[in-house]
N, C-alpha and C positions, 0 to 999 in steps of 0.2 A: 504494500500500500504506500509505505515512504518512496520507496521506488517510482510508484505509478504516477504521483504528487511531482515530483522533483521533476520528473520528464513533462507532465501537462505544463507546468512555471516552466522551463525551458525552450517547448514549442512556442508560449504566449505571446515570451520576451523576440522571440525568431519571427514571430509574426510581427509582433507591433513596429521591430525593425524592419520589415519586408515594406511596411507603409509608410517609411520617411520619405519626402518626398526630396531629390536631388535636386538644388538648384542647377540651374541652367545659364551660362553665363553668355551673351550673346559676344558675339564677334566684333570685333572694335570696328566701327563705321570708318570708313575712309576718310579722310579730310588731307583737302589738299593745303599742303606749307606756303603760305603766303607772305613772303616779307618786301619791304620798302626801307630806300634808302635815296637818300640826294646828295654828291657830292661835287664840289666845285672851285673856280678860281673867279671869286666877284669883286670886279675892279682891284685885282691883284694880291687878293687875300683868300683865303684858306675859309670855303663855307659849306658847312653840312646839315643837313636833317638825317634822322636816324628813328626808325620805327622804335617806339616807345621809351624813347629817352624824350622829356619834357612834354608828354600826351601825342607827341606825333604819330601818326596812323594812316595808312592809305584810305584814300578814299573814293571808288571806283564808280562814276556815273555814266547818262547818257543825255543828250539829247535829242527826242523824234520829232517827225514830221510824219504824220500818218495823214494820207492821200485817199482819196477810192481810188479802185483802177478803171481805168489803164496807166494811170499816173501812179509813177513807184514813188512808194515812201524811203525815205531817210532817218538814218539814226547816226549822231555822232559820235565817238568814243571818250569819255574822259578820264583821266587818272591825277590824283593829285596827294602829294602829301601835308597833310594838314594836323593841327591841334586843335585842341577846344582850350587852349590856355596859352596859348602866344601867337603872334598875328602873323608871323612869316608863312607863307605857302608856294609853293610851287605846283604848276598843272602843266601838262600834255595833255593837247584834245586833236585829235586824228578824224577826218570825215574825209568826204559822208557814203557811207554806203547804204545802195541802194534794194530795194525786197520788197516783197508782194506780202503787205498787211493781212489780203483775205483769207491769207493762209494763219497767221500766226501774228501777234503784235512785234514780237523779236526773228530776228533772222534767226534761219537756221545756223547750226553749231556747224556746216560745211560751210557755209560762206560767213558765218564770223571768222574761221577761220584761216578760208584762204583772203579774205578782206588785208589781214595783217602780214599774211605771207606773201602776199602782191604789193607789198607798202614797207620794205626794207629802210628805204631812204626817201622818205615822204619831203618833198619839196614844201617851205615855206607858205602859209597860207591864211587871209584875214578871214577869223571869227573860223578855223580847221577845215571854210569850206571845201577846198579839193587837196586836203596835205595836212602840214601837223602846227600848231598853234601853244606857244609857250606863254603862260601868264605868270608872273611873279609878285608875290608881296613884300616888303620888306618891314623891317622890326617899326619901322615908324607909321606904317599902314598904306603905304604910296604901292598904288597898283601899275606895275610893269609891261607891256607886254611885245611880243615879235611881232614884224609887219614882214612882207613878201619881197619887200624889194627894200635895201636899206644905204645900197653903197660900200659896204663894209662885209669882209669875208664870213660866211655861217654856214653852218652845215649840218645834219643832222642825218643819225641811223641807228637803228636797232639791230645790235648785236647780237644780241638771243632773246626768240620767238619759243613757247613753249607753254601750247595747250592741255587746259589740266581742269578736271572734272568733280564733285565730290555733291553730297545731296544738298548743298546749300547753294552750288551753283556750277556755270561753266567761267573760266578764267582764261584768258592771254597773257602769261606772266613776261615780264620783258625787261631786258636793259638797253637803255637807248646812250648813246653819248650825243655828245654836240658841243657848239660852239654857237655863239648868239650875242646878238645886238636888242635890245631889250628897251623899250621909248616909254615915257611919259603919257604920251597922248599919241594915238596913231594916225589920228585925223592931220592933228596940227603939233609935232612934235616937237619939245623944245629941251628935253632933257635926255641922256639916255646911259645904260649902266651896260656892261658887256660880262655875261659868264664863259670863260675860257676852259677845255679840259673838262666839261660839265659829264657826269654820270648816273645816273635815274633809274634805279632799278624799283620796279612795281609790278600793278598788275589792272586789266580792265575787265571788267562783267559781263557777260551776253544778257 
């Protein structure tokens, strides 16, 4: 009878452990490593932004033009390093490509991508319309920016292109260098600052 006892509490205890339930740990989600940096020679000194030193952070927009068709719509690209706690920013804005809204409000992730693989060394261009567009702030809050045609040598290209996906979005991560003449007012220019050796590493959004 002790016998028969000891073996029933032995099955119970074998059972009760047959009903723990195992957690289940799921698979870490992809996410793609997105970092931003700006580095440069402005008016002959030594000038950086750095992803999260002093709040800086990329900050990846667009902006569209959505048409009916037969009239293609446009979306611009933009990238920019920026803070919520110091007034300096830098932006690259790249346009305009062109896509059929009826289908989908964003281009497709094949022509977002060849958009920027067709656009290595984007010519010069007021407000990004056909090429790449640099806007600058400085610490005193005077806004910068490139015009198309300046007199003075510039240049601009992206060095490495590299599409990259994850559940919060599709990205073009990039490092662009350049050289730039940078004005006051583009209308009617009357001041202007020059970044030399310039390097922009970020990323833009589909």
């Amino acid at each position: 009878m002790k016998f028969f006892n000891t073996l029933v509490i032995l099955l119970s205890i074998g059972s009760l452990a047959s009903c723990v339930e195992h957690e289940v740990i799921p698979a870490p989600k992809p996410e793609v490593d997105l970092n931003a940096a700006f580095s440069g020679q402005l008016e002959g000194a030594q000038y950086e932004l750095i992803q999260d030193v002093n709040g800086y952070y990329c900050d990846p927009t667009q902006a569209k033009e959505i048409l009916p068709t037969p009239q293609p719509s446009t979306v611009t690209y933009y990238s920019a390093i920026r803070s919520s706690s110091q007034l300096d920013f830098i932006q690259i804005g790249l346009g305009k490509l062109s896509f059929n809204a009826d289908n989908d409000i964003d281009p497709s992730l094949e022509q977002f991508t060849s958009f920027f693989n067709s656009n290595t060394t984007p010519m010069y261009s007021t407000a990004a319309e056909s090429g790449v567009e640099i806007i600058f702030r400085d610490a005193q809050g005077n806004i910068w920016t490139s015009m198309e045609v300046t007199g003075e040598p510039q240049d601009f290209q992206f060095t490495s292109l590299v599409q990259e996906s994850d559940e919060e979005g599709d990205y073009m991560k990039f490092t662009a260098i350049f050289n730039v003449s940078l004005f006051d007012d583009v209308a009617n220019p009357t001041d202007t600052i020059v970044f030399e050796n310039a390097s922009f590493e970020g990323y833009f959004e589909r």
